[in-house]
C-alpha positions as CSV (number, residue, x, y, z in Angstrom):
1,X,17.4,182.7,71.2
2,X,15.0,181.0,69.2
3,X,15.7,183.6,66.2
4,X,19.2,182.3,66.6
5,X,17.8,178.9,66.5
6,X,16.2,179.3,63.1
7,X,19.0,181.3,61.6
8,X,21.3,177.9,63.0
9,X,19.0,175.9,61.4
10,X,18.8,178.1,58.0
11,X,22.6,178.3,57.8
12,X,22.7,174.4,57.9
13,X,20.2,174.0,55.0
14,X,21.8,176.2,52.6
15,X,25.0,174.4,53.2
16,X,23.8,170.8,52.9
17,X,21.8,172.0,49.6
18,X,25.4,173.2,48.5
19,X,26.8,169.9,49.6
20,X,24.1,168.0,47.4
21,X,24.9,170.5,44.1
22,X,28.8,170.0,44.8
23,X,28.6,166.2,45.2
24,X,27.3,165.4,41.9
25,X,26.4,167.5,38.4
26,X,23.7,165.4,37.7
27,X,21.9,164.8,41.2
28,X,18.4,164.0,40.2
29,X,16.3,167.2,40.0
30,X,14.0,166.7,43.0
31,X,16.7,167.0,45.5
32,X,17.5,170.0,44.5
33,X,14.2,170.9,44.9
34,X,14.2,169.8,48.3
35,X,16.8,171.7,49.3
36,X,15.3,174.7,47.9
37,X,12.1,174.4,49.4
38,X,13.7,173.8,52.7
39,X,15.9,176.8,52.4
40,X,12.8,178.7,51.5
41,X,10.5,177.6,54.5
42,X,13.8,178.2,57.1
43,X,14.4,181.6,55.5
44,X,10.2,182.1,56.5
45,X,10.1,181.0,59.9
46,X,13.7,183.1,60.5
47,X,12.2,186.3,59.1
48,X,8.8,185.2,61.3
49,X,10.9,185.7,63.9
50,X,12.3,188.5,63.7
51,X,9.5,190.6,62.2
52,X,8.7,193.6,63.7
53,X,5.5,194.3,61.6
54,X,2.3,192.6,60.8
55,X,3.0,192.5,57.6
56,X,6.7,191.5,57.5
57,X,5.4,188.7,59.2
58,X,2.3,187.7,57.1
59,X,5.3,187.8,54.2
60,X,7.7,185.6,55.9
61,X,4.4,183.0,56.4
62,X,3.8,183.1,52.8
63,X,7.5,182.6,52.4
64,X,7.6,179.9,55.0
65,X,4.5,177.8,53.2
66,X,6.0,177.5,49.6
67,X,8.1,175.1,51.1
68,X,5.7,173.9,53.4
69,X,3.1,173.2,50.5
70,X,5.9,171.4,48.0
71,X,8.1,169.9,50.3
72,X,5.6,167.1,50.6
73,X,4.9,166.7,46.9
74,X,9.1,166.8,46.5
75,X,9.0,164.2,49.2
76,X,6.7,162.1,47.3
77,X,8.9,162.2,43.9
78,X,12.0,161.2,45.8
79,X,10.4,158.3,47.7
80,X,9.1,157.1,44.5
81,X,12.5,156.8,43.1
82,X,13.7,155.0,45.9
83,X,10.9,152.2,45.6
84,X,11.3,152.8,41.8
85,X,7.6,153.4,41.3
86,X,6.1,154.7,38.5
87,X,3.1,157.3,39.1
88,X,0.6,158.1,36.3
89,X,1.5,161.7,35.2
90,X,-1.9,162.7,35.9
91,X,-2.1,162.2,39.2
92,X,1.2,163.7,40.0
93,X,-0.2,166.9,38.5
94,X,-3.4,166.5,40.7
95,X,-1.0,166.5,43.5
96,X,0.9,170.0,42.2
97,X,-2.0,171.3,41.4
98,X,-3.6,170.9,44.8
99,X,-0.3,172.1,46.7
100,X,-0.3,175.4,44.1
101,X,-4.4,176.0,45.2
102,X,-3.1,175.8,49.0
103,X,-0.5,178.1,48.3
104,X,-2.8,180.7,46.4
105,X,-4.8,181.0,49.4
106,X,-1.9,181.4,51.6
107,X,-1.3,184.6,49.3
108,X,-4.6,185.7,50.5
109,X,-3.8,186.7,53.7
110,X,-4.5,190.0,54.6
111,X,-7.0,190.1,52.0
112,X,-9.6,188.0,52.4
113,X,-10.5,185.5,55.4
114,X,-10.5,182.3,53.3
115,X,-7.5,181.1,55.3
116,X,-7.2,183.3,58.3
117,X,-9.6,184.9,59.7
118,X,-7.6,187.5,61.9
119,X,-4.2,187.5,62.0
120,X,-2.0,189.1,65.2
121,X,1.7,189.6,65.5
122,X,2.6,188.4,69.1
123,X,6.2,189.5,70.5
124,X,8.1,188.0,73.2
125,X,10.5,185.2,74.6
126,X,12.9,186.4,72.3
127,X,11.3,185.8,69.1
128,X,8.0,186.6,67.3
129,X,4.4,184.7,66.1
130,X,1.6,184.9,64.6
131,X,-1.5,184.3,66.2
132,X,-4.3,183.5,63.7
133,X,-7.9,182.8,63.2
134,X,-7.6,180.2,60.9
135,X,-10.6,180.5,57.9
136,X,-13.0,177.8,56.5
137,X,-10.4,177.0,53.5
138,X,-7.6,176.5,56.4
139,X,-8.9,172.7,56.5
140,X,-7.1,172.0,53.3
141,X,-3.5,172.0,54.3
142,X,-4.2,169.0,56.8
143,X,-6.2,167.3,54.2
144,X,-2.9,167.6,51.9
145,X,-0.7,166.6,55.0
146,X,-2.5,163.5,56.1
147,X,-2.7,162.6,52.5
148,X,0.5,162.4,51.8
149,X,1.4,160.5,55.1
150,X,-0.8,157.5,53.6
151,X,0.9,157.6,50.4
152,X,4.0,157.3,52.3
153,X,2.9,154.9,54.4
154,X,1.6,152.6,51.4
155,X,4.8,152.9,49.8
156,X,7.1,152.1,53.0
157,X,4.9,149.2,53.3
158,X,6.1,148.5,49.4
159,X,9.5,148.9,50.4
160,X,9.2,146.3,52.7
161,X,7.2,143.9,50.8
162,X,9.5,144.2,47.7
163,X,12.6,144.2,50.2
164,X,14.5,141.7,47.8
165,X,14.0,144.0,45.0
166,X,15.0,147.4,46.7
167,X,17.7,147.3,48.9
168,X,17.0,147.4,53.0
169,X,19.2,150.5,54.1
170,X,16.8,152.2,51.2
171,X,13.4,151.2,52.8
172,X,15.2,152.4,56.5
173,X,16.8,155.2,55.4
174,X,13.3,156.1,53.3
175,X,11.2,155.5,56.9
176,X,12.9,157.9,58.9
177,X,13.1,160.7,56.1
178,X,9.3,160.6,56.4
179,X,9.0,160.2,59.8
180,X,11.0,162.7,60.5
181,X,9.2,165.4,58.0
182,X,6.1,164.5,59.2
183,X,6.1,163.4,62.7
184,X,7.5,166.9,63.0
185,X,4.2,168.7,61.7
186,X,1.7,166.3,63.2
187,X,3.7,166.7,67.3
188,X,3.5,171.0,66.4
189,X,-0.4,171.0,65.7
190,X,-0.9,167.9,68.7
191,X,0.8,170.3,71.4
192,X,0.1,173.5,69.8
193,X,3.9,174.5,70.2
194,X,5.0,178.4,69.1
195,X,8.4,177.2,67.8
196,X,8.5,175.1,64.5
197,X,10.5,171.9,64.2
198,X,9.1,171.1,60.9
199,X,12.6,172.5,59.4
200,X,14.5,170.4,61.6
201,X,12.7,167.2,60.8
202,X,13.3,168.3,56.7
203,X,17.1,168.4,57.7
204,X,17.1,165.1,59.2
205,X,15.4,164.2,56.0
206,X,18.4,165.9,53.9
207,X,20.8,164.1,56.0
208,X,19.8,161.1,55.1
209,X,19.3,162.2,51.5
210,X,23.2,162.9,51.9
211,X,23.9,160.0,53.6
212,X,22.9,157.6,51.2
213,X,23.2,159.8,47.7
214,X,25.8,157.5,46.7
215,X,24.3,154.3,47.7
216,X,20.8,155.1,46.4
217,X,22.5,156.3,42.8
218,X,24.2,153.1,42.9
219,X,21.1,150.9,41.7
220,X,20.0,154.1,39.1
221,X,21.9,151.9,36.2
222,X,21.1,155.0,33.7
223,X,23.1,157.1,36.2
224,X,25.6,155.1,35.7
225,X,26.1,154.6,32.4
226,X,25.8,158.5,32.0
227,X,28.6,159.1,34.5
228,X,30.7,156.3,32.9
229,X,30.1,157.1,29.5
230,X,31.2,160.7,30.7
231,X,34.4,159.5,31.5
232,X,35.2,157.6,28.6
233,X,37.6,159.7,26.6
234,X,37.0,157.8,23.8
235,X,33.0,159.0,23.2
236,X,32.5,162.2,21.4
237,X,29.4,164.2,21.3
238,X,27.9,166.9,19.1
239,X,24.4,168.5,19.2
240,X,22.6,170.1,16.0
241,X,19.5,171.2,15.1
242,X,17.2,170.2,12.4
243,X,18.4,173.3,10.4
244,X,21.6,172.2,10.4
245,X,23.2,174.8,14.0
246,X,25.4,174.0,15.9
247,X,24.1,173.5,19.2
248,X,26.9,172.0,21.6
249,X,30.0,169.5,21.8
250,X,32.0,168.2,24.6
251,X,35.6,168.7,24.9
252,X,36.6,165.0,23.3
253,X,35.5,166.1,19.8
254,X,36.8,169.7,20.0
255,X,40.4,167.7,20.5
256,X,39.8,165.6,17.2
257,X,37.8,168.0,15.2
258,X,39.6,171.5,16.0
259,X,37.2,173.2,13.5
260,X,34.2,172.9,16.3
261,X,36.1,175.0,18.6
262,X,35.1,177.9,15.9
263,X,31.5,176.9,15.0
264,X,29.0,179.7,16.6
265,X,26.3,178.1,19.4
266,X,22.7,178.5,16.9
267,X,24.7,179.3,13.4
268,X,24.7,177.0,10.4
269,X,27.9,174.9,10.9
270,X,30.2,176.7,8.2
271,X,31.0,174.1,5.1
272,X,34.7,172.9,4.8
273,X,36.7,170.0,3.1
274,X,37.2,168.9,6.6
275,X,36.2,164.8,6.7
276,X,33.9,165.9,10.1
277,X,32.0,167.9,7.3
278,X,32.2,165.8,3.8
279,X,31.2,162.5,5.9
280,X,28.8,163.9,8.5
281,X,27.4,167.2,8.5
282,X,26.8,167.5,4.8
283,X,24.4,163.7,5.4
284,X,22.3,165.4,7.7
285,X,22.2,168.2,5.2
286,X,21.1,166.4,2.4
287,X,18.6,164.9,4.7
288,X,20.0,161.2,3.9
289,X,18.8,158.4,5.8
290,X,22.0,157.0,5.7
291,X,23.4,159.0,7.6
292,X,21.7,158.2,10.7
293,X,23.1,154.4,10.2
294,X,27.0,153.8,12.0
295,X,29.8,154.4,9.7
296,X,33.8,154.6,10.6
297,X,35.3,158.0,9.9
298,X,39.6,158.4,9.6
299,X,41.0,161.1,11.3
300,X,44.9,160.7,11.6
301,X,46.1,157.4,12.2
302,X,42.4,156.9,14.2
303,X,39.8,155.7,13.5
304,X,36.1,156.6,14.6
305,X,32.6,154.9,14.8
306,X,30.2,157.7,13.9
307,X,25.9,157.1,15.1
308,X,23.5,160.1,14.1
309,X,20.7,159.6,16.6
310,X,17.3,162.0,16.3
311,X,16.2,164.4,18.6
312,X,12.9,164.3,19.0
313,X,10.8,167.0,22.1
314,X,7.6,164.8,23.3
315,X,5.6,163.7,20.3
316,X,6.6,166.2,17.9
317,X,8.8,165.7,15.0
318,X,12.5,165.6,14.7
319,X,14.2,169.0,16.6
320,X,17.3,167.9,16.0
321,X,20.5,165.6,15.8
322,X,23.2,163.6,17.8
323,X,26.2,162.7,16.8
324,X,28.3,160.3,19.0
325,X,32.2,159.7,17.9
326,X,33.4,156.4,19.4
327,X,37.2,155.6,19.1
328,X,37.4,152.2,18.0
329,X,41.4,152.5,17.1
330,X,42.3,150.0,19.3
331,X,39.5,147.4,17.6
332,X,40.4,148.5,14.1
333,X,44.0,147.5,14.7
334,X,43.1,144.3,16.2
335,X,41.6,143.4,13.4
336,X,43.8,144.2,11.0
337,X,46.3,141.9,12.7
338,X,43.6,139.5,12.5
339,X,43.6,139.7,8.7
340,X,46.9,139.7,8.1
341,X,46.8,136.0,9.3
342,X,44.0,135.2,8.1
343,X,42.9,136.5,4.5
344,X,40.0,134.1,4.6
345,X,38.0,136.7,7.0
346,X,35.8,138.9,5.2
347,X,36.2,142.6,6.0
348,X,33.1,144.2,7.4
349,X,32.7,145.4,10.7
350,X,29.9,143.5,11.6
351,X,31.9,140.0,11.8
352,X,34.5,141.6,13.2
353,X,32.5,143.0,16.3
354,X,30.3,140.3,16.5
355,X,32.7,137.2,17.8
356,X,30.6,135.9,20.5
357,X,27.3,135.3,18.5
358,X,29.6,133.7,15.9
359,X,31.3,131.2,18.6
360,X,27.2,130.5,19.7
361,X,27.0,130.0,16.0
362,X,30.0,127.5,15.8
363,X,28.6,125.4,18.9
364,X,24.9,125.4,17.5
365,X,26.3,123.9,14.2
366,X,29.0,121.1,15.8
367,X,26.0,120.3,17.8
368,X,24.0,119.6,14.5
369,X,26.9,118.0,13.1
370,X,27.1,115.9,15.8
371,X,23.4,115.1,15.3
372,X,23.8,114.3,12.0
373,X,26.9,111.8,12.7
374,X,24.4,109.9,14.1
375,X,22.5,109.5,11.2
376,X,24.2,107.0,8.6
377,X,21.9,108.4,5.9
378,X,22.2,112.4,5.5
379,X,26.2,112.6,5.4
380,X,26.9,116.9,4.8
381,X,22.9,117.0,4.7
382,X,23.0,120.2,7.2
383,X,26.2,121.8,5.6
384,X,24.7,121.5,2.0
385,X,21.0,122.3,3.2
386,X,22.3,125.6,4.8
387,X,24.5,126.9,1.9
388,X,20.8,125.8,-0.3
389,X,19.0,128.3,2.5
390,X,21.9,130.7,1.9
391,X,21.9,130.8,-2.2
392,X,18.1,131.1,-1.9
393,X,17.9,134.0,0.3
394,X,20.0,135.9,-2.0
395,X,17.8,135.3,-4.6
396,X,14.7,136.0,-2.3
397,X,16.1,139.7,-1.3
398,X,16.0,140.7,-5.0
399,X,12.3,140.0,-4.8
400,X,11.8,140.6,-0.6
401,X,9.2,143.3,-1.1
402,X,6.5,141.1,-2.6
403,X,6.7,138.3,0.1
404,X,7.4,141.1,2.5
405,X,10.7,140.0,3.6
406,X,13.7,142.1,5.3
407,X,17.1,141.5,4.7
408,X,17.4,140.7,8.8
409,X,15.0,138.1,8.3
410,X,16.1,136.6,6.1
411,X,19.6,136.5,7.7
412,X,18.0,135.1,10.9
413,X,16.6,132.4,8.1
414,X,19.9,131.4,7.1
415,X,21.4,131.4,10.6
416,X,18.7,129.0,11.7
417,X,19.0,126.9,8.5
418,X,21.6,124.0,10.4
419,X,19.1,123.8,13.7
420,X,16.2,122.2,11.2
421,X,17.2,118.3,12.0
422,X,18.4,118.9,15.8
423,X,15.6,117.2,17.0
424,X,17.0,113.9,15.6
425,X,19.3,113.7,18.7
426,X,16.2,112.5,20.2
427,X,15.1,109.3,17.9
428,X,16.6,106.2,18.7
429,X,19.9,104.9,16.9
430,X,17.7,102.1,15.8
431,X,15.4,104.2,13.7
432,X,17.8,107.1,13.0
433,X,20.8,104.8,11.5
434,X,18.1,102.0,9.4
435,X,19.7,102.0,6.1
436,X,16.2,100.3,4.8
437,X,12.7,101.8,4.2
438,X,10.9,102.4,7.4
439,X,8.3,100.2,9.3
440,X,5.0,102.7,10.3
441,X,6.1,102.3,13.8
442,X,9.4,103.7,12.9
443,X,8.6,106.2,10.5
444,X,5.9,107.6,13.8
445,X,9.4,107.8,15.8
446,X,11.0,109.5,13.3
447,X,8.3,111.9,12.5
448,X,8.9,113.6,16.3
449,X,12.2,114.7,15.1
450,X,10.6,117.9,14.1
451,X,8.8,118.6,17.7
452,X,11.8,117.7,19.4
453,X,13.3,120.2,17.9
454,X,11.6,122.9,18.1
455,X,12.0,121.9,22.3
456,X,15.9,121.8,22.2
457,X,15.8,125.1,19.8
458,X,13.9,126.9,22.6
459,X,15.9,125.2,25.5
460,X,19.1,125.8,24.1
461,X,18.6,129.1,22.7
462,X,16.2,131.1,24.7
463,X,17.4,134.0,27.1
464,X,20.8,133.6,25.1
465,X,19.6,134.7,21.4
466,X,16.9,137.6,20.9
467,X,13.3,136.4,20.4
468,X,13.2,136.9,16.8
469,X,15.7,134.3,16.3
470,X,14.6,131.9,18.3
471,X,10.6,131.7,17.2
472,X,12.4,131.4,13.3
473,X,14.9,129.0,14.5
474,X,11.8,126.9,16.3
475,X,9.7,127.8,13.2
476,X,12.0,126.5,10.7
477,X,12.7,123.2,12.9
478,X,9.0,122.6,13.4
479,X,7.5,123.0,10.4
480,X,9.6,121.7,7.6
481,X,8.1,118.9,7.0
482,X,4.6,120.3,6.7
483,X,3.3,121.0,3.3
484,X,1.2,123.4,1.2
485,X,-1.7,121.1,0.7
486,X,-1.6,120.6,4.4
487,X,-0.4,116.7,4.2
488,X,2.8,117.1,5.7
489,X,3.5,116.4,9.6
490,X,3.9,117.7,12.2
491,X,0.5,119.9,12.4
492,X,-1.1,119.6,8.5
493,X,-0.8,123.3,8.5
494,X,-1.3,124.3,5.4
495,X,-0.8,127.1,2.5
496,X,0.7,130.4,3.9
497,X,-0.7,128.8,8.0
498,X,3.3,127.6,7.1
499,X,5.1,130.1,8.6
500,X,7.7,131.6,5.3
501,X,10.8,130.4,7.3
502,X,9.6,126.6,7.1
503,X,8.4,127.0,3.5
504,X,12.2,128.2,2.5
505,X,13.7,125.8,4.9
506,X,11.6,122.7,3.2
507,X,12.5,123.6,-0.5
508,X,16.0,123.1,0.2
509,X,15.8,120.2,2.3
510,X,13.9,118.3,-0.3
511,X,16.4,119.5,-3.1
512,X,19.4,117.8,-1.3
513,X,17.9,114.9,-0.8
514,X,17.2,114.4,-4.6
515,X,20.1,115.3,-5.4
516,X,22.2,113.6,-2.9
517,X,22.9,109.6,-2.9
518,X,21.5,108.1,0.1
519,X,22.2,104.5,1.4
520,X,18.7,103.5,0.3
521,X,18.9,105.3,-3.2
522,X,21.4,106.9,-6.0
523,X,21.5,110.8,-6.5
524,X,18.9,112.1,-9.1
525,X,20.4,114.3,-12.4
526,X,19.9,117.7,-11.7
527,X,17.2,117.7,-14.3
528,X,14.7,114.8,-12.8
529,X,15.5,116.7,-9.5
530,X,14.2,120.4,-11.0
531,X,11.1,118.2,-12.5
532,X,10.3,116.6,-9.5
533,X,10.5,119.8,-7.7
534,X,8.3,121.9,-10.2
535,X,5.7,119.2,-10.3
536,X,5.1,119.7,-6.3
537,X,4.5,123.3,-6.0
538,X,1.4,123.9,-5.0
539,X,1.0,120.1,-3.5
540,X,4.6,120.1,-1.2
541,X,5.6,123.6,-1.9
542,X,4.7,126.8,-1.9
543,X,4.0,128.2,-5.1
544,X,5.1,131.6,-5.5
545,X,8.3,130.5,-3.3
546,X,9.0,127.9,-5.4
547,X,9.1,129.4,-8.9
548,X,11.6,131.7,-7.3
549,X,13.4,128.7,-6.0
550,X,13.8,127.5,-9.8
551,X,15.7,130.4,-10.7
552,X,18.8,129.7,-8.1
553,X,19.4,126.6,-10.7
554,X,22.6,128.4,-12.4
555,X,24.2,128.7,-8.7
556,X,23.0,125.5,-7.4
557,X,24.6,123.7,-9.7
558,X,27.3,125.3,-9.2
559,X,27.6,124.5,-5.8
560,X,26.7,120.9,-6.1
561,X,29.6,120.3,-8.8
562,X,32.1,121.9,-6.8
563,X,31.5,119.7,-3.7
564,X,31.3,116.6,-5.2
């Protein structure tokens, strides 16, 4: 009966491991193991059972502890990911390691009395047992037991102190699985019982497992972008290595690219005029960098966004390639519908996929408008200032590597060029709209215009931009007023303590206001305005910025005429 028992309870465990494998292709690893394991110590204490020698039985023990020395350690890994804990890899192989030494003296038996002593097959009742001498090196397994039933204690107790953070059915469902594992173990050695319920307490354990596999997946957010991103027929996928072989695809690009369906799994994808070959494969060839940057691909009447993404194994170098097709037809169209009302647009796919930022961009610069309404004095200052930004960053990118500048920096320069004077929402109408020379008092209140801000940049901004923008957009409204030879406000910083963005941002605030007539003085020719400017590097402005500065003349000019 009790063979029966255990061939019940065997039965059941490879079927719920089945039902874990069926119910999802990319169950996480360790409950596989579990299930395993389990099957593994069930098939022991079943063949235990019904051994008829000594040494079918000391087999079936050896059988029986592989689980019994990794189901813990499997335990462990899964609990961890329930609590979403991360454990120093170190110690996790401390753990394996100590569960392998266990189960290399277990494989002793019968050969040496380092775990048991003696060891006696005992019939009767129905089924068979061992009865052992257990050997000095016996003492570990408990060690390894009561070990890991602190660990899980510590981290059901983190469960429940982080019980906003991981969800409660988790930290219940997470409390029985353990205490039904190892309850099991700890009643068998208290009562000394013949017949194992260990098993049984791992299948309440994989019930539970079952029981909440959905739910607990549901908070894995990489799980679920991998199973939605699986389901979008629109994403393509092809594997090669860093000699060029074909290594796999899925079933979406073997539908738009027929030719993969005769490349050969670890042969050199054969060359063709095909466009999947002229405007991919033949980039990685060549070993262009390019390649590994988005470009749109035409195949039919649609059209695909192609990403090259490197393969790398640990630390080493580059192993290989992935390429990922996304169908962006129904975009592309969009947008050409855009463009036929509205030839103003410029064509690149950037602007086209980036609406939102550029609606943020709109509100940032009605709000400086806005600002700037207020001020009687700077009429199309922040318009004028930020094409000035805009015209001098172009010139700066033919010279970036010197002042060791990048073309997205410099962009996030520009962007931020209109947010420089927002902090004047903050200065009283009385001060802001004086069309006469300021008092000291008044010229104090103005001067916070710059700190202010800096504040509204951050407020305004922050946790809605990315960090780089904001610190230039704060930078750039901060500083602008300070000067090389540290005599400008808000700080006195000084030389390159000025971070670049301000030092840009002040040359073309100056050069409006000379050239632009202001209630309290006429416009300056652009040649005083040049001379005034020149005279000033190295006291107002950075030098080296500066002299570049001088050469955007030609264009400047150009742009001042045409908006008079």
């Amino acid at each position: 009966m009790v063979a029966g028992f255990y061939f019940v309870v065997l039965l059941i465990s490879v079927v719920m491991t089945g039902s874990i494998l069926i119910r999802n292709r990319k169950v996480d690893n360790a409950f596989i193991l579990f299930g395993f394991l389990l099957i593994a110590n069930c098939a022991g204490q079943y063949m235990l059972a019904i051994s008829e020698t000594v040494e079918t039985a000391v087999w079936a023990n050896k059988i029986m502890y592989v689980g019994g020395c990794y189901l813990p350690f499997v335990i462990f890994l899964v609990v961890t990911r329930l609590c979403n804990i991360s454990v120093n890899r170190w110690f996790k192989l401390f753990l394996l390691g100590y569960a392998t030494v266990v189960l290399a003296l277990v494989m002793t038996i019968g050969h040496t009395d380092w775990y048991y002593k003696s060891v006696e097959l005992v019939q009767g009742d129905g089924f068979n047992y061992i009865a052992k001498e257990y050997g000095p090196l016996r003492i570990l397994y408990p060690i390894m037991m009561v070990m890991y039933s602190v660990m899980l204690l510590f981290f059901i107790g983190y469960a429940i102190k982080k019980r906003k953070e991981i969800p409660t059915r988790t930290v219940v469902s997470m409390s029985i699985l353990c205490a039904a594992v190892f309850l099991t173990y700890v009643i068998e050695r208290l009562v000394g019982a013949k017949v194992s319920y260990f098993p049984v307490g791992s299948l309440i354990g994989m019930t539970l497992l079952i029981r909440y596999f959905d739910r607990i997946n549901m908070y894995d957010m990489s799980a679920n972008i991998i199973s939605s991103v699986e389901k979008m027929q629109e994403y393509g996928y092809i594997v090669i290595d860093n000699k060029c072989r074909y290594v796999s695809a899925n079933e979406t690009v073997k539908t738009v690219f027929p030719e993969v369906k005769n490349w050969i799994v670890d042969k050199p994808v054969p060359a063709s005029e095909s466009c999947l070959y002229q405007n991919v494969i033949r980039g990685l060839l060549r070993d262009d960098d390019n390649i590994l940057t988005h470009r749109m691909v035409t195949v039919g009447e649609r059209y695909y966004q192609v990403d090259v993404r490197e393969l790398t194994h640990g630390k080493k170098s580059v192993v290989g390639f992935l390429i990922e097709f996304i169908d962006r037809t129904t975009e592309r169209n969009y947008y050409k519908t855009i463009e036929e009302y509205n030839t103003k647009l410029e064509q690149d796919v950037e602007e086209k996929t980036e609406h939102i930022t550029y609606i943020k961009d709109m509100m940032v610069l009605g709000m400086a408008e806005m600002v700037e309404n207020r001020d009687a004095n700077t009429g199309g200052h922040i318009k004028r200032t930020s094409k000035v930004v805009h015209i001098f960053a172009e010139k700066l990118m033919e010279s970036r590597e010197k002042f060791e500048l990048t073309k997205e920096f410099l962009k996030l320069v520009i962007k931020a060029a209109p947010m420089h004077d927002l902090g004047k929402v903050a200065i009283d109408d009385a001060v802001l709209r004086k069309p006469g020379k300021y008092t000291e008092e008044e010229y104090a209140e103005m001067k916070r215009h710059s700190a202010e801000g800096a504040r509204i940049v951050e407020d305004i901004l922050c946790g809605v931009e990315d960090e780089a923008f904001v610190e230039v957009a704060k930078n750039v409204a901060f500083y602008h007023h300070e000067k090389w030879n540290g005599f400008g406000y808000p700080t006195g910083k000084a030389g390159e303590e000025i971070p670049v963005e301000a030092r840009i941002m002040a040359l073309a605030d100056v050069f409006d206001a000379l050239v632009s007539k202001r209630c309290y003085k006429e416009a300056f020719s652009y040649d005083e305005a040049f001379r005034i400017m020149e005279e000033s590097l190295g006291q107002h402005f950075d030098p080296e910025l500066g002299r570049i500065f001088m050469e955007c003349r030609p264009e400047l000019e150009a742009f001042y005429n045409k908006n008079k």
